[in-house]
ZAZALO-949953 format. One record per residue (C-alpha): x negated, y, z negated; residue in one letter. Coordinates in steps of 0.001 Angstrom, whole numbers, plus 524288, in hexadecimal, padded with zeros to 5 digits. Each point is the difference from the previous one (the first is absolute). Layout:
! ZAZALO-949953
NODE    xx    yy    zz res
NODE     X     Y     Z   A
...
END
This chain:
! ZAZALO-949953
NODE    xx    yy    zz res
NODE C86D1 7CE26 98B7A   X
NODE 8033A 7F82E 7F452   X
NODE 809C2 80034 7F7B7   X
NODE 80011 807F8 7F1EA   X
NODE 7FD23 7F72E 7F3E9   X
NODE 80C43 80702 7FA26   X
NODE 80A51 7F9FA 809C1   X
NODE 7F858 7F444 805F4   X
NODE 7FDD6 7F23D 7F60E   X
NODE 7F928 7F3BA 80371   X
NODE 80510 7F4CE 7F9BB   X
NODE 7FAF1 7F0D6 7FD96   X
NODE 80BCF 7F678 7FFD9   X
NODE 80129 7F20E 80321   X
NODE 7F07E 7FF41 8054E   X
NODE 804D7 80B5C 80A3D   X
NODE 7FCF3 80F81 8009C   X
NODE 80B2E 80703 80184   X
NODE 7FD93 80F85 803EE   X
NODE 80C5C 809E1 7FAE9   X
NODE 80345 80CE6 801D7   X
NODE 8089D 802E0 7F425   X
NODE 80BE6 808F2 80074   X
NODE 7FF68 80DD4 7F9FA   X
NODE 804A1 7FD33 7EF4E   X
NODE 801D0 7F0F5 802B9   X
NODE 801CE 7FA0F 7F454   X
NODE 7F557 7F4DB 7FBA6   X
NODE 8087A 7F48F 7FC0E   X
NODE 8088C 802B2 80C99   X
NODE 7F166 7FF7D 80847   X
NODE 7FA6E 7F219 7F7FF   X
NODE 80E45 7FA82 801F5   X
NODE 7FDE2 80039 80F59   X
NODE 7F4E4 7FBEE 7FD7E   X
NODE 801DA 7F45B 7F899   X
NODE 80B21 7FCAA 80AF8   X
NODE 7F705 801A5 80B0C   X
NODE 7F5DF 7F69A 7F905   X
NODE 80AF0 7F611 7FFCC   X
NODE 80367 801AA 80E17   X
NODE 7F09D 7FFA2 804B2   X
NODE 7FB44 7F264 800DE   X
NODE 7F27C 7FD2B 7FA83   X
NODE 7F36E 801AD 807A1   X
NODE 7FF6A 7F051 7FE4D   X
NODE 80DF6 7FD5B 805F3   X
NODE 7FCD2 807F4 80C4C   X
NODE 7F12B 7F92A 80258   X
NODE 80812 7F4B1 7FF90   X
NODE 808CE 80404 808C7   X
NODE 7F2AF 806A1 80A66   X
NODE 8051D 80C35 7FC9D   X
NODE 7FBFA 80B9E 7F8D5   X
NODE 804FB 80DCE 7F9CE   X
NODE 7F7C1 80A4A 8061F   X
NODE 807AD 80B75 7F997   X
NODE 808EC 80492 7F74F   X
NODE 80713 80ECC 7FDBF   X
NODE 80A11 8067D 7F872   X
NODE 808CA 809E9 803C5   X
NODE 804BC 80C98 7F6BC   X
NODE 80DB0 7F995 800B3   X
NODE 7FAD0 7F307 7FA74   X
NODE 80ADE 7FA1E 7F715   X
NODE 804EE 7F1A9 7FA62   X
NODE 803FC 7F70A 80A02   X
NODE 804FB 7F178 8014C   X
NODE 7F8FA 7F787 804ED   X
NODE 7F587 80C02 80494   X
NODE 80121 80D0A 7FB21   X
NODE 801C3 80C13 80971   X
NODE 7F69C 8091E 80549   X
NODE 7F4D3 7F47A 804F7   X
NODE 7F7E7 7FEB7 8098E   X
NODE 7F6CD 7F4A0 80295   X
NODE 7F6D2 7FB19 8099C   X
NODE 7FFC8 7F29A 80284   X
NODE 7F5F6 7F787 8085A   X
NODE 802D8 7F3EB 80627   X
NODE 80EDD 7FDB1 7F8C1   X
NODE 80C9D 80671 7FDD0   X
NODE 806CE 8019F 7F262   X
NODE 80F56 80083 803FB   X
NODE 80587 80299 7F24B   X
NODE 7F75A 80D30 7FF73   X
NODE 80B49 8051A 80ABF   X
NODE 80B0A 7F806 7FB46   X
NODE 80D43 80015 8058E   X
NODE 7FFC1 80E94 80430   X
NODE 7F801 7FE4B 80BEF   X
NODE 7FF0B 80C12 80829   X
NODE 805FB 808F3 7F669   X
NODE 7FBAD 80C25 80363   X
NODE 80434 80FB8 8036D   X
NODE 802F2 807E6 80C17   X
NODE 80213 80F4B 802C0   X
NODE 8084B 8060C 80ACD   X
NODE 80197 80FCA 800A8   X
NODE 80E00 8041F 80503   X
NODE 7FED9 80B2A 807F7   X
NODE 8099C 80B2E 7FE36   X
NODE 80465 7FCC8 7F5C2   X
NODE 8004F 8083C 7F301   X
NODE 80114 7FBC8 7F38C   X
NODE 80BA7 80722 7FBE7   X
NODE 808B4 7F7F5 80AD7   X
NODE 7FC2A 7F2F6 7F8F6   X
NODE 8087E 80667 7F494   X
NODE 80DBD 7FC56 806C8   X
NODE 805BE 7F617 7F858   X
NODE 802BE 7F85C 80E42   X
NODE 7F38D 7FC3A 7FF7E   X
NODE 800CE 7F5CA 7F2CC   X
NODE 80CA8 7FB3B 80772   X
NODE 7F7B6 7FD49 80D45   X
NODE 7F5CC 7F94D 7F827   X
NODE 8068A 7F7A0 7F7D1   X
NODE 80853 7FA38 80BF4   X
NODE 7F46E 7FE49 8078E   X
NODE 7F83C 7F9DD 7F6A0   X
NODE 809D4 7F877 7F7CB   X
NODE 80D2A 7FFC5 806CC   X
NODE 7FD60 7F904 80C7C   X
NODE 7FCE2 80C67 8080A   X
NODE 7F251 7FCAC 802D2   X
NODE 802AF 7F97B 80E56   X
NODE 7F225 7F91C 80249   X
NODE 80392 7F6B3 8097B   X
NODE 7F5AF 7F6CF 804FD   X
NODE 7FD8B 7F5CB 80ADA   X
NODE 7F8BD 7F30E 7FBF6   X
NODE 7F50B 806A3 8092D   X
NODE 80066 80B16 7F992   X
NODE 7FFB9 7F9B4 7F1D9   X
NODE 7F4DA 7F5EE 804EE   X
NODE 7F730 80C1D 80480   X
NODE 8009E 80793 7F346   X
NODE 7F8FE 7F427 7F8D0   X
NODE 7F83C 7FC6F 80C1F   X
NODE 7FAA6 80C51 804BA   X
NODE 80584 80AD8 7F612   X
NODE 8051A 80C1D 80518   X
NODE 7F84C 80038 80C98   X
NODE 80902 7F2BF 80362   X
NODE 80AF0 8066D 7FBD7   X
NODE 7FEE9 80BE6 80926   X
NODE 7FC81 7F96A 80A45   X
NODE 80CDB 7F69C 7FF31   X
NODE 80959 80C1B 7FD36   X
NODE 7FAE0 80630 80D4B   X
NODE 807C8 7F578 80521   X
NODE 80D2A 8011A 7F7AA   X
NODE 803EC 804D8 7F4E7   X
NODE 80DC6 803D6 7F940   X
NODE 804E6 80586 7F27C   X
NODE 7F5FF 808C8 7F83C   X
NODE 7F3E5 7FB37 80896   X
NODE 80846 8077B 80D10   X
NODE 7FE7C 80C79 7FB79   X
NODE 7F109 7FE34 7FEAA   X
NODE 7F639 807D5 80555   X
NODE 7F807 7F617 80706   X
NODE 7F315 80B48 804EF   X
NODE 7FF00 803A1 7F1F1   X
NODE 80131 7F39A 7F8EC   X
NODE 7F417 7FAD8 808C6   X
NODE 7F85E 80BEF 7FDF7   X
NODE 80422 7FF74 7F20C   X
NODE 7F71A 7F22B 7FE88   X
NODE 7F2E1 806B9 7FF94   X
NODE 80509 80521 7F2EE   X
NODE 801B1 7F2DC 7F876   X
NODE 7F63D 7F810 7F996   X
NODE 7FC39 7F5A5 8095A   X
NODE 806AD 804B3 80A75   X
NODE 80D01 7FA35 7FA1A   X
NODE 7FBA2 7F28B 8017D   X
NODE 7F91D 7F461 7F848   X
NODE 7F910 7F6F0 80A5B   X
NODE 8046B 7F134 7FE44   X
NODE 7FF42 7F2BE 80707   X
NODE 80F03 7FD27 7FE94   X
NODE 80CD1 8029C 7F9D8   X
NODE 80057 7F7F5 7F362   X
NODE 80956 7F4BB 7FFAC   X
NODE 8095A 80163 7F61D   X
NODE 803D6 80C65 807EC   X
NODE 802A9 7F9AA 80C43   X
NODE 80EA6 80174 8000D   X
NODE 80073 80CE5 7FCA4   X
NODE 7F5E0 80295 80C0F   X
NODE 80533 7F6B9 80AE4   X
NODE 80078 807D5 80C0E   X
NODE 80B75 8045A 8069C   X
NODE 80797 80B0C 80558   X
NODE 80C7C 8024E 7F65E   X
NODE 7FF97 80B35 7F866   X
NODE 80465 7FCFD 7F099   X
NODE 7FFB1 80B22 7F58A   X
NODE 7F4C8 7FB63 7F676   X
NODE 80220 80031 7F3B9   X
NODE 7F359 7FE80 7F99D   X
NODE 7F796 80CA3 80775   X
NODE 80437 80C93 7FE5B   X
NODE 802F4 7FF84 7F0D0   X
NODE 7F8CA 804A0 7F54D   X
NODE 7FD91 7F5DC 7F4E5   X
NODE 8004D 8015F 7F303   X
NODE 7F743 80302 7F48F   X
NODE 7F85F 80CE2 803AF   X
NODE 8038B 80123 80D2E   X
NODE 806EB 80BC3 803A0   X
NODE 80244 809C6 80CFF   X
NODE 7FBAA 80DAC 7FBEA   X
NODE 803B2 80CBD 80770   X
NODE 7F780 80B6A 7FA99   X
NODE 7F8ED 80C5D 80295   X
NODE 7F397 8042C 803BD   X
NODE 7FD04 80B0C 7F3F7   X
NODE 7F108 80035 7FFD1   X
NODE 7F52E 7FC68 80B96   X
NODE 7F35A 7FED5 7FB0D   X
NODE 7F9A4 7FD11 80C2F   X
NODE 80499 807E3 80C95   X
NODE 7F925 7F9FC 80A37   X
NODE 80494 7F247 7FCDF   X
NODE 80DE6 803D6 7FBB0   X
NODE 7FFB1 805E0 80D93   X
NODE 7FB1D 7F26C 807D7   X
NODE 80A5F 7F921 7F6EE   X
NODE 80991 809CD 805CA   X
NODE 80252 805E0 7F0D7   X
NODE 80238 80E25 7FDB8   X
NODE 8057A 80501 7F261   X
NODE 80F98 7FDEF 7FF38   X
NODE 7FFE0 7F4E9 80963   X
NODE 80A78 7F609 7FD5D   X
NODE 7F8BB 7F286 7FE95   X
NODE 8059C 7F35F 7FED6   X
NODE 7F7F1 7F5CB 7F505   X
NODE 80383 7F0A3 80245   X
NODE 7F989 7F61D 7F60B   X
NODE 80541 7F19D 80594   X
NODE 7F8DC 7F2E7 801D1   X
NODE 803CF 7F492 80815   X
NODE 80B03 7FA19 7F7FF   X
NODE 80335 7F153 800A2   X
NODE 7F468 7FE66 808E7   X
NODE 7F695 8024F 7F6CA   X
NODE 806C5 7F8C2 7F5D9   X
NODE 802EF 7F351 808D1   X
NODE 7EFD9 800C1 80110   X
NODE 7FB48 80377 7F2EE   X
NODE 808F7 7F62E 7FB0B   X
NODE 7FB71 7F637 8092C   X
NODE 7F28B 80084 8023F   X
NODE 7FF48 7FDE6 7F02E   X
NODE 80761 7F417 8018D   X
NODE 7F774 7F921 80966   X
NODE 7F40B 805BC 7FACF   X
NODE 803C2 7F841 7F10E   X
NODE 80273 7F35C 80659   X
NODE 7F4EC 800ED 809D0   X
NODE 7F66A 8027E 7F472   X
NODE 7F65A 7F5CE 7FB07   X
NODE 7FFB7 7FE4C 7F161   X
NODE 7F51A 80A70 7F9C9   X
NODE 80322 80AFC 80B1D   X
NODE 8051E 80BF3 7FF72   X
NODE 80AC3 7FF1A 807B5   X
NODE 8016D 80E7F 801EE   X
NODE 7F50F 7FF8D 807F3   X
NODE 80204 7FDBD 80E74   X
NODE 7F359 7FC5C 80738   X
NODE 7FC38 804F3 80D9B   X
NODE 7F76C 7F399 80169   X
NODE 804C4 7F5B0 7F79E   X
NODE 8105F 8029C 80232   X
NODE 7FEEF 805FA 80C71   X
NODE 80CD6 7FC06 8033F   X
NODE 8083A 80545 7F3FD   X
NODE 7F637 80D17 80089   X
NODE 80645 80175 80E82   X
NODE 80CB4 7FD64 7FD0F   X
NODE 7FEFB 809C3 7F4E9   X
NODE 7FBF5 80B26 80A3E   X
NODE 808AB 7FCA4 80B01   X
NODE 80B0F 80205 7F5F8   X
NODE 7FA69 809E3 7FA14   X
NODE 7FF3A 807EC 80E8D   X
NODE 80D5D 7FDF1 8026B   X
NODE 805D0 8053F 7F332   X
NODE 7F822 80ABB 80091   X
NODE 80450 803E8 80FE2   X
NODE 80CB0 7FEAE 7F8CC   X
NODE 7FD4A 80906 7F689   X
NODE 7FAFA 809F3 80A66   X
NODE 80B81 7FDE3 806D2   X
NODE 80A39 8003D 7F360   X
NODE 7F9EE 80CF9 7FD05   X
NODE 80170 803FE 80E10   X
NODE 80D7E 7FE16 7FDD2   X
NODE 8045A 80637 7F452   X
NODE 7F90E 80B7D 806AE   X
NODE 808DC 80045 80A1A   X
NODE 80C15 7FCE7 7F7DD   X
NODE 7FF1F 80BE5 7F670   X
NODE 7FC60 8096C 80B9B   X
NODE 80C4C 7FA1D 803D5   X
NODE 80653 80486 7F2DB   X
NODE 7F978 80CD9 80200   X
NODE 80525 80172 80D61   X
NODE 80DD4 7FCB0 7FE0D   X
NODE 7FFDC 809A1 7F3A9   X
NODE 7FB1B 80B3B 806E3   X
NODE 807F5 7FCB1 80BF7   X
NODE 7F4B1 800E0 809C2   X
NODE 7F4AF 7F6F9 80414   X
NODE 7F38C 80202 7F89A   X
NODE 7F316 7FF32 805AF   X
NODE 7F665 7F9E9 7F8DB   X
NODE 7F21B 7F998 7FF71   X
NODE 7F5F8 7F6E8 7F812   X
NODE 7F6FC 806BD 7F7B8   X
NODE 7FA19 7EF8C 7FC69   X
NODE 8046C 7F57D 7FA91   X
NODE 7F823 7F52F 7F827   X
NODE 8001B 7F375 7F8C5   X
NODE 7F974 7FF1D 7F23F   X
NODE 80355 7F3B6 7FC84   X
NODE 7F84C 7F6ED 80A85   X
NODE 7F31B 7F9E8 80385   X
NODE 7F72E 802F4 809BB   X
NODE 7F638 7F742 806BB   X
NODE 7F3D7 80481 806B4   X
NODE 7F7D0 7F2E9 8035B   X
NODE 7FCCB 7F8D5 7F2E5   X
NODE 806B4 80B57 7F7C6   X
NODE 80C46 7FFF2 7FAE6   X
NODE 804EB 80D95 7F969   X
NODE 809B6 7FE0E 7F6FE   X
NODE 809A4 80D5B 7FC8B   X
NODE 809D8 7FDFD 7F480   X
NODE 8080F 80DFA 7FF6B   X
NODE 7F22A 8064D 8052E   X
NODE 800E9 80A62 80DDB   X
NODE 7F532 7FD84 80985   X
NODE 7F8FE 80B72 8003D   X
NODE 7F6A2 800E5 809CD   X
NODE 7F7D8 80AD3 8053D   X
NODE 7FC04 80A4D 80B15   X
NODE 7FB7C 7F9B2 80CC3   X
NODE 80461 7F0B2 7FC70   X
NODE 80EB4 801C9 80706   X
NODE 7FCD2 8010A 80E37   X
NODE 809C4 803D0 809E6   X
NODE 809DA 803F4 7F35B   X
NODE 801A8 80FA6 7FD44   X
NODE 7F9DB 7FD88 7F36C   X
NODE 7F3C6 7FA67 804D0   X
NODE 7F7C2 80CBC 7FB9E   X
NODE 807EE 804D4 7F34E   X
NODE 8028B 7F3AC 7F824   X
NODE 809D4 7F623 7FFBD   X
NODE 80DCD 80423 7FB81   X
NODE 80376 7FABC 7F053   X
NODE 80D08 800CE 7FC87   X
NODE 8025B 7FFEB 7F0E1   X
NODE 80E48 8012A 7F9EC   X
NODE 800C5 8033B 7F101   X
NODE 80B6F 7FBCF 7F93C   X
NODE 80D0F 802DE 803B9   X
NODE 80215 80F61 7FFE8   X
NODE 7F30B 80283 7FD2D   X
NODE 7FADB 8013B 81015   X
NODE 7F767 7FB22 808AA   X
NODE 7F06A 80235 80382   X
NODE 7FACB 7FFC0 80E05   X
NODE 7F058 7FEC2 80043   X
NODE 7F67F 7FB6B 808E3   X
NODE 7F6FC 7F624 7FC5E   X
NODE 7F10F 802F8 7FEF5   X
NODE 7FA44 7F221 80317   X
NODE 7FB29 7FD39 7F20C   X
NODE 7F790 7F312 8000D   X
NODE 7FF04 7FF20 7F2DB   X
NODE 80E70 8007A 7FFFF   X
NODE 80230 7F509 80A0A   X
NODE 804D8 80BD1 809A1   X
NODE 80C73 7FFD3 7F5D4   X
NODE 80899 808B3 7F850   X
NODE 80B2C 7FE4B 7F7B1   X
NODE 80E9E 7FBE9 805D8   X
NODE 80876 8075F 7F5B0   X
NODE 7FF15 80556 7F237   X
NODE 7FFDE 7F4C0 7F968   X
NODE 80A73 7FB5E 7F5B5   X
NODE 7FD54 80412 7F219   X
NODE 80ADD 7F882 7FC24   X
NODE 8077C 7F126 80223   X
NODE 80B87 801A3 80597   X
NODE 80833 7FAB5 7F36E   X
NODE 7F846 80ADE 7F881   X
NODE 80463 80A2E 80A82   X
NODE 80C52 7FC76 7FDC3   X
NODE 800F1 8031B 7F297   X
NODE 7F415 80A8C 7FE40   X
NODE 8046D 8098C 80A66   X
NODE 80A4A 807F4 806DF   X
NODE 805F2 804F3 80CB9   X
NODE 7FE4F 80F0E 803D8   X
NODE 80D19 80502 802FD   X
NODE 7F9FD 80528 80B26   X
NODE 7FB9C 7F60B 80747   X
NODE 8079D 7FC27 80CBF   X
NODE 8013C 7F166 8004A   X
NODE 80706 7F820 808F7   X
NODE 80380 7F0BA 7FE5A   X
NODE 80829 7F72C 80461   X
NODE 80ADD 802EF 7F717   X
NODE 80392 80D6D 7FD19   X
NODE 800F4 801DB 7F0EE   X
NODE 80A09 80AC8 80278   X
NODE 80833 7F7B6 8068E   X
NODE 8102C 7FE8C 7FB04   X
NODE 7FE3F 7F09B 804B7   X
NODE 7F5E7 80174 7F286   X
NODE 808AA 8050A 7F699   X
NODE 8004F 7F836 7F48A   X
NODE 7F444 7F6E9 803CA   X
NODE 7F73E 806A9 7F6A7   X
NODE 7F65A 7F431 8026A   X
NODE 7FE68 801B7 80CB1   X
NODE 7FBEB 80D5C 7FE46   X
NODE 7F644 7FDEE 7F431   X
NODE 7F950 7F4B6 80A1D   X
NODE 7FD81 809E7 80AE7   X
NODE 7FC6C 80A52 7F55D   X
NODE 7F618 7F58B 7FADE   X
NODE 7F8DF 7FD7A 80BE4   X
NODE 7FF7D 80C61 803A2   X
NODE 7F9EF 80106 7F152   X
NODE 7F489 7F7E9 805F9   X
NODE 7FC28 80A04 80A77   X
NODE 801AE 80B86 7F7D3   X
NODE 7F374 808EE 7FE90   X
NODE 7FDD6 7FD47 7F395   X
NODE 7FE49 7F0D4 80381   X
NODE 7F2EB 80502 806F1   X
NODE 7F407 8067C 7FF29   X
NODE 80110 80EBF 804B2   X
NODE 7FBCE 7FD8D 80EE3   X
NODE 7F4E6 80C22 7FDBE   X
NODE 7F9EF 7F832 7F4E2   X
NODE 7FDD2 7F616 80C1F   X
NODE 7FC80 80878 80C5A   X
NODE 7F63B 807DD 7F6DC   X
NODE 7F5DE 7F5B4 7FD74   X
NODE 800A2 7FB5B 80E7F   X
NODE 7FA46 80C7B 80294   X
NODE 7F64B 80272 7F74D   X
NODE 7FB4F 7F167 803A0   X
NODE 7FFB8 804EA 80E4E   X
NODE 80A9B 7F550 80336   X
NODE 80907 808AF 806C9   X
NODE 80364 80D70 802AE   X
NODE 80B0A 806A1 7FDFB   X
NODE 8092D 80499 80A76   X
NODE 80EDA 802D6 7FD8E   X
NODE 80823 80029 7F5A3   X
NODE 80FA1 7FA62 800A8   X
NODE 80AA1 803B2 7F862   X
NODE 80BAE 7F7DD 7FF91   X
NODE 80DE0 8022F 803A0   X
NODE 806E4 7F347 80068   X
NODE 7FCF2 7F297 7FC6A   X
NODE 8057E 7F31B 805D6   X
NODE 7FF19 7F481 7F5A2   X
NODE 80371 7F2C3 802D8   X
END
């Protein structure tokens, strides 16, 4: 079915035809913006024949907005190269879902719960500890590698694992938790030589910055029983939102990769450009690193999942059951034979009957979408659209910069935030600059900073991009 006129564009820019569907009341100079920053980040039809490559297709998602060097909310097909700076440094960013079972919302409201948190995630209460095995299967062979080596040992957080679900639990992750490579990428060689010792890590397991957050919410609406059901959703269930890439990994290879690609480049090329034939050496560098920081972001967001059940736990005084409902990168590539599918801040959603052997293979694949802080989270199942690169938005999309967030909006006094530092704290008294900082950046997450996350979801639907399924209300927010 295609698309209404009303919601869907097709746009000419830089020699390429970009497809969009537009968000509900998005302003026109916001819309040509993006799109005069994605025709700077597209090389020219010339620079990729030169290169034996070509741009088969190019979409925009409802959450499309300004980014450097690529805007968000992209998705491009790419034959016979790769274009690394379309990802960036944030490789494997992406969002996972975990329902907590007996648990109500009302028992998140103990105030034990922000002091749990914060010390797991900020104080040095986290406990990942790690063999060089361990560490040197993550990147290798994703979470698979890294199930199969804690079978063997396994101390701190990782003891108190359930081992039977997490291995059932891989049939709900895109890819199975793991991104196929030839080898673990050099420069991350020490931190993967094998061995036996365990040593708390102290790069998985934490959040990040800039909109990353852990989100504990509600269920308040399901739109779609029969697949709230198979995602083991009911109204009121407590759910647990993480949004966390692969950290210095993905920054040690974004970095990188354009390093060597400028100085490998002849003069006249497009350096951005990385040729399956003609650099096939620097294209397979790019995707073995590229694998291993996204298993590590599989496996980051793996553990932050078990660290704030952890939280949870300790709060309530009791262990808490709990169990995937999918997790997913949106900022990755994909390669199937001479294709390369590029996703900047875009969800693959794929759908009914593509998924074999996963529960979802006949209702859709699972899209999680977060709106701003305080404003919730979407759960919808992906409808396959080709004309739509099997894609759907990541987020709501930011309406504003962050420096005009800062000074353009403000914090709900009801919104439950924890960070490292406690603003209340005495140790704060008189450090009025401290607390205007954290009140800042909490300015750039605000809902106002934005689009309303319904002015997204909406024209997904009527494009027959996704379906609705759930609805989540938040509780608590972890910012780092």
């Amino acid at each position: 079915m295609n698309a209404p006129s009303s919601i869907c564009r097709t746009s000419n820019i830089a020699g390429h035809v970009i497809r969009s569907v537009v968000a509900h009341d998005e302003p026109e100079p916001s819309f040509l913006h993006s799109l005069a920053d994605l025709a700077r980040a597209l090389p020219s039809p010339e620079a990729l024949t030169q290169k034996r490559a070509s741009l088969r297709a190019v979409v925009t998602t409802p959450d499309f907005h300004p980014g450097k060097p690529v805007p968000v909310g992209v998705v491009a097909d790419l034959e016979g190269a790769v274009l690394p700076h379309m990802i960036g440094s944030d490789i494997g960013c992406g969002m996972r879902m975990v329902v907590l079972e007996d648990v109500t919302a009302d028992q998140l409201s103990t105030p034990l719960l922000d002091h749990h948190l914060r010390h797991l995630f900020f104080q040095g209460g986290r406990d990942i500890a790690l063999t060089g095995s361990d560490r040197h299967a993550i990147l290798r062979e994703g979470l698979p590698g890294l199930l199969d080596n804690l079978q063997r040992a396994s101390t701190g957080l990782l003891s108190k694992l359930d081992l039977s679900r997490a291995w059932v639990d891989l049939e709900r992750h895109s890819d199975n938790g793991v991104f196929s490579c030839e080898d673990i990428d050099p420069d991350f060689a020490d931190y993967a030589q094998v061995d036996d010792d365990h040593r708390r890590d102290a790069i998985l397991g934490t959040i990040g910055g800039g909109n990353h957050f852990v989100e504990l919410g509600y269920v308040d609406h399901v739109a779609d029983g029969a697949f709230a059901r198979a995602a083991g959703l009911k109204s009121g269930s407590v759910v647990l939102v993480v949004h966390s890439g692969s950290l210095d990994f993905g920054q040690r290879v974004g970095t990188a990769t354009k390093e060597r690609a400028r100085i490998a480049s002849r003069s006249g090329e497009d350096w951005r450009v990385l040729s399956m034939e003609m650099q096939p050496h620097l294209y397979r560098r790019y995707l073995d690193g590229h694998a291993n920081a996204v298993n590590a972001a599989f496996a980051n967001r793996f553990f932050i999942e078990l660290a704030a059940v952890e939280a949870v736990a300790r709060a309530l005084g009791r262990e808490v059951d709990h169990r995937l409902v999918y997790d997913a990168p949106h900022n990755t590539v994909w390669q199937n034979g001479n294709i390369v599918r590029h996703r900047k801040g875009a969800c693959p959603a794929r759908g009914v009957g593509v998924m074999a052997s996963s529960p979802y293979e006949w209702l859709g694949e699972p899209v999680i979408l977060p709106g701003s802080m305080g404003d919730g989270a979407w759960l919808l199942a992906g409808c396959g659209s080709s004309s739509f690169l099997e894609s759907a938005a990541h987020g709501a999309g930011r309406k504003l910069s962050r420096q005009e967030a800062r000074s353009k909006t403000n914090i709900d006094g009801g919104l439950r935030v924890v960070g490292p530092v406690d603003p209340r704290s005495p140790t704060l008294r008189g450090r009025q600059d401290v607390v205007a900082e954290i009140q800042a950046r909490l300015k750039e997450e605000a809902p106002a900073a934005y689009k309303p996350i319904d002015s997204v979801v909406a024209p997904m639907v009527e494009a027959d991009m996704i379906k609705k399924i759930a609805r989540i209300r938040p509780l608590i927010t972890v910012k780092g």
